[in-house]
Backbone as numpy.savetxt, mean C-alpha at the origin, in Angstrom:
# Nx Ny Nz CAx CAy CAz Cx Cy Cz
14.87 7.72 1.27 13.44 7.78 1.12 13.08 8.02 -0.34
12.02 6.95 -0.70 11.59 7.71 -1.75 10.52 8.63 -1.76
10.53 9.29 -3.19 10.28 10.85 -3.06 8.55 10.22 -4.11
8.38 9.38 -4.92 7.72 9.28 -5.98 6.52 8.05 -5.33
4.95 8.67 -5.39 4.19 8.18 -5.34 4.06 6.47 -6.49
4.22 5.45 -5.42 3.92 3.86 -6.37 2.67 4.08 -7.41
3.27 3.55 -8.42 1.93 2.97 -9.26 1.67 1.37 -9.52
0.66 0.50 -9.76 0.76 -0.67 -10.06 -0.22 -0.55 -11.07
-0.03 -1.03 -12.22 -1.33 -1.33 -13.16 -1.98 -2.42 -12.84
-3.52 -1.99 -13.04 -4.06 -3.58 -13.54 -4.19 -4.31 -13.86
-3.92 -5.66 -12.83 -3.61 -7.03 -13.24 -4.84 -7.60 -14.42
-4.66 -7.99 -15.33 -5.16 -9.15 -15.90 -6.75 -9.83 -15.02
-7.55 -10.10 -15.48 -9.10 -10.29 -14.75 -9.55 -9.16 -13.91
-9.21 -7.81 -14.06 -9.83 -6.90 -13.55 -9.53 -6.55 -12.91
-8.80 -7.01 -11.80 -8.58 -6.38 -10.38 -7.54 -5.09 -10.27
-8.10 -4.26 -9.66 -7.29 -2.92 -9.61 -6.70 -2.43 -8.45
-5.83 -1.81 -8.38 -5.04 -1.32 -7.49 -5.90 -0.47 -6.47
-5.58 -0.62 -5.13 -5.79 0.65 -4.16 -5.04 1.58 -3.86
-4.98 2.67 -3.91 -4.17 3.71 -2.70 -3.98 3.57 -1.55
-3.07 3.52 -0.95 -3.05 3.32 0.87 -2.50 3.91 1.61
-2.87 4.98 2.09 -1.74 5.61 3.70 -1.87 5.16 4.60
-0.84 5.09 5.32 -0.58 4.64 6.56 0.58 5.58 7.40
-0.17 5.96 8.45 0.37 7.20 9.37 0.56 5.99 10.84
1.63 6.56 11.21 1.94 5.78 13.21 3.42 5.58 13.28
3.92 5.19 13.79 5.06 5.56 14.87 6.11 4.54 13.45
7.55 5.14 12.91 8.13 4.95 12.14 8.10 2.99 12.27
8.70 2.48 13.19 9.17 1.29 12.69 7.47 0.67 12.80
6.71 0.52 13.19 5.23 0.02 13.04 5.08 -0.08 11.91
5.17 1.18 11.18 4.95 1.37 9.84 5.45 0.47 8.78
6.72 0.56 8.71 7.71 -0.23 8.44 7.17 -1.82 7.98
7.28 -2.22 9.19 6.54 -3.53 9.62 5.46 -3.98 9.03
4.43 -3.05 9.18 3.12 -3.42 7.83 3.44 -3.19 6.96
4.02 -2.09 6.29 4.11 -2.14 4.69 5.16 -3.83 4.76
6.00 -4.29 5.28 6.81 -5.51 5.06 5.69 -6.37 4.55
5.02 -6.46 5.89 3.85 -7.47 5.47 3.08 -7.76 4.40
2.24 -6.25 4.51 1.61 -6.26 3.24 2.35 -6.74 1.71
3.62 -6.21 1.68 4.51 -6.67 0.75 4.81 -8.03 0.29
5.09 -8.83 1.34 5.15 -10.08 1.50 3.72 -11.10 1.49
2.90 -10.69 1.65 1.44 -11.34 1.40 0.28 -10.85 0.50
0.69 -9.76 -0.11 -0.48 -9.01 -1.15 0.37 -8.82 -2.44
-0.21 -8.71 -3.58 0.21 -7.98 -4.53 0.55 -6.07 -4.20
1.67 -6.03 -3.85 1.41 -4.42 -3.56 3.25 -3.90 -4.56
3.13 -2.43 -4.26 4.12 -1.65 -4.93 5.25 -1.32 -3.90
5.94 -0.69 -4.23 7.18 0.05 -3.65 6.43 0.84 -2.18
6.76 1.31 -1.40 6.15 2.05 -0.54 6.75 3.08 -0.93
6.61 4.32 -0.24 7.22 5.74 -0.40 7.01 5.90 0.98
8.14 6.67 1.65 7.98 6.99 3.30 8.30 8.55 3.15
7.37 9.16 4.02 7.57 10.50 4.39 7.46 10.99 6.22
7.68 11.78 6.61 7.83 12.23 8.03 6.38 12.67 8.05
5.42 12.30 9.01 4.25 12.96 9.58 4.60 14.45 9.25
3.67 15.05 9.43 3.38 16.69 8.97 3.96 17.52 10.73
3.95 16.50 11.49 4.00 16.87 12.82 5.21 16.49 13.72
6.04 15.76 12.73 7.21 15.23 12.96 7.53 14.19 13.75
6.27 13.24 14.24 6.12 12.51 15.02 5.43 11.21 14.48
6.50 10.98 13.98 6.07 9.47 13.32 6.37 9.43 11.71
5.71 8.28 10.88 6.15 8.01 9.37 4.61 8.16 8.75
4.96 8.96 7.64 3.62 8.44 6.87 4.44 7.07 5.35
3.50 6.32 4.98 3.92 5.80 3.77 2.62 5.66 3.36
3.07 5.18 1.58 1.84 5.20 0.77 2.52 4.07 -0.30
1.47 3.28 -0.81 1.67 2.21 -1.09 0.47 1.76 -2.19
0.32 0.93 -3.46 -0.55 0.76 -3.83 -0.87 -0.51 -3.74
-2.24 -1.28 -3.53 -2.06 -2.81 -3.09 -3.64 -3.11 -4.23
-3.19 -4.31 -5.07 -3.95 -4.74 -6.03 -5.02 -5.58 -5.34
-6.38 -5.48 -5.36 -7.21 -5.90 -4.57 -7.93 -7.04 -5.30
-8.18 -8.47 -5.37 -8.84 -9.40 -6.62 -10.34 -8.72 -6.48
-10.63 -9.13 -7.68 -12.13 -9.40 -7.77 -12.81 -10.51 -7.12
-13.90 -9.90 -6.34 -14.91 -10.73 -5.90 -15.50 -11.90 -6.32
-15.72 -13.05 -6.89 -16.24 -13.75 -6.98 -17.57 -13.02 -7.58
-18.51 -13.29 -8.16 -20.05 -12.92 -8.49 -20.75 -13.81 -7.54
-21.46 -13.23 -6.98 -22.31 -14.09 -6.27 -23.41 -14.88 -6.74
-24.04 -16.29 -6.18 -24.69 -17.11 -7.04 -25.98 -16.58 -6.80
-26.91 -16.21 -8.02 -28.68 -16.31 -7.83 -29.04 -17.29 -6.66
């Protein structure tokens, strides 16, 4: 496990990173961070044990684009 909260800097045209937890049953977890990994700009995950010992927390940072401006 890693122990060290992800960082991602900001990409180029603005777009900035999110923070993300995600708490639920270990391999679920797993599974979305894969995803997210595989289809978003995102970081390393970090996995930790729920506070309650029942399940995974991970945390992850995922670069979000900029919106488009909308037209007048």
């Amino acid at each position: 496990m890693n122990s060290l909260t992800p960082a991602i800097s900001p990409t180029p045209g603005g777009a900035q990173p999110v923070d993300v937890r995600l708490m639920g049953e270990d391999r679920s977890v797993r599974a979305l961070v894969a995803a997210l990994q595989q289809s978003a700009s995102c970081g390393l995950a970090t996995y930790k044990p729920m506070r309650d010992g029942n399940g995974t927390r991970a945390y992850l940072s995922v670069v979000v684009p900029l919106s488009p401006a909308p037209n007048p």
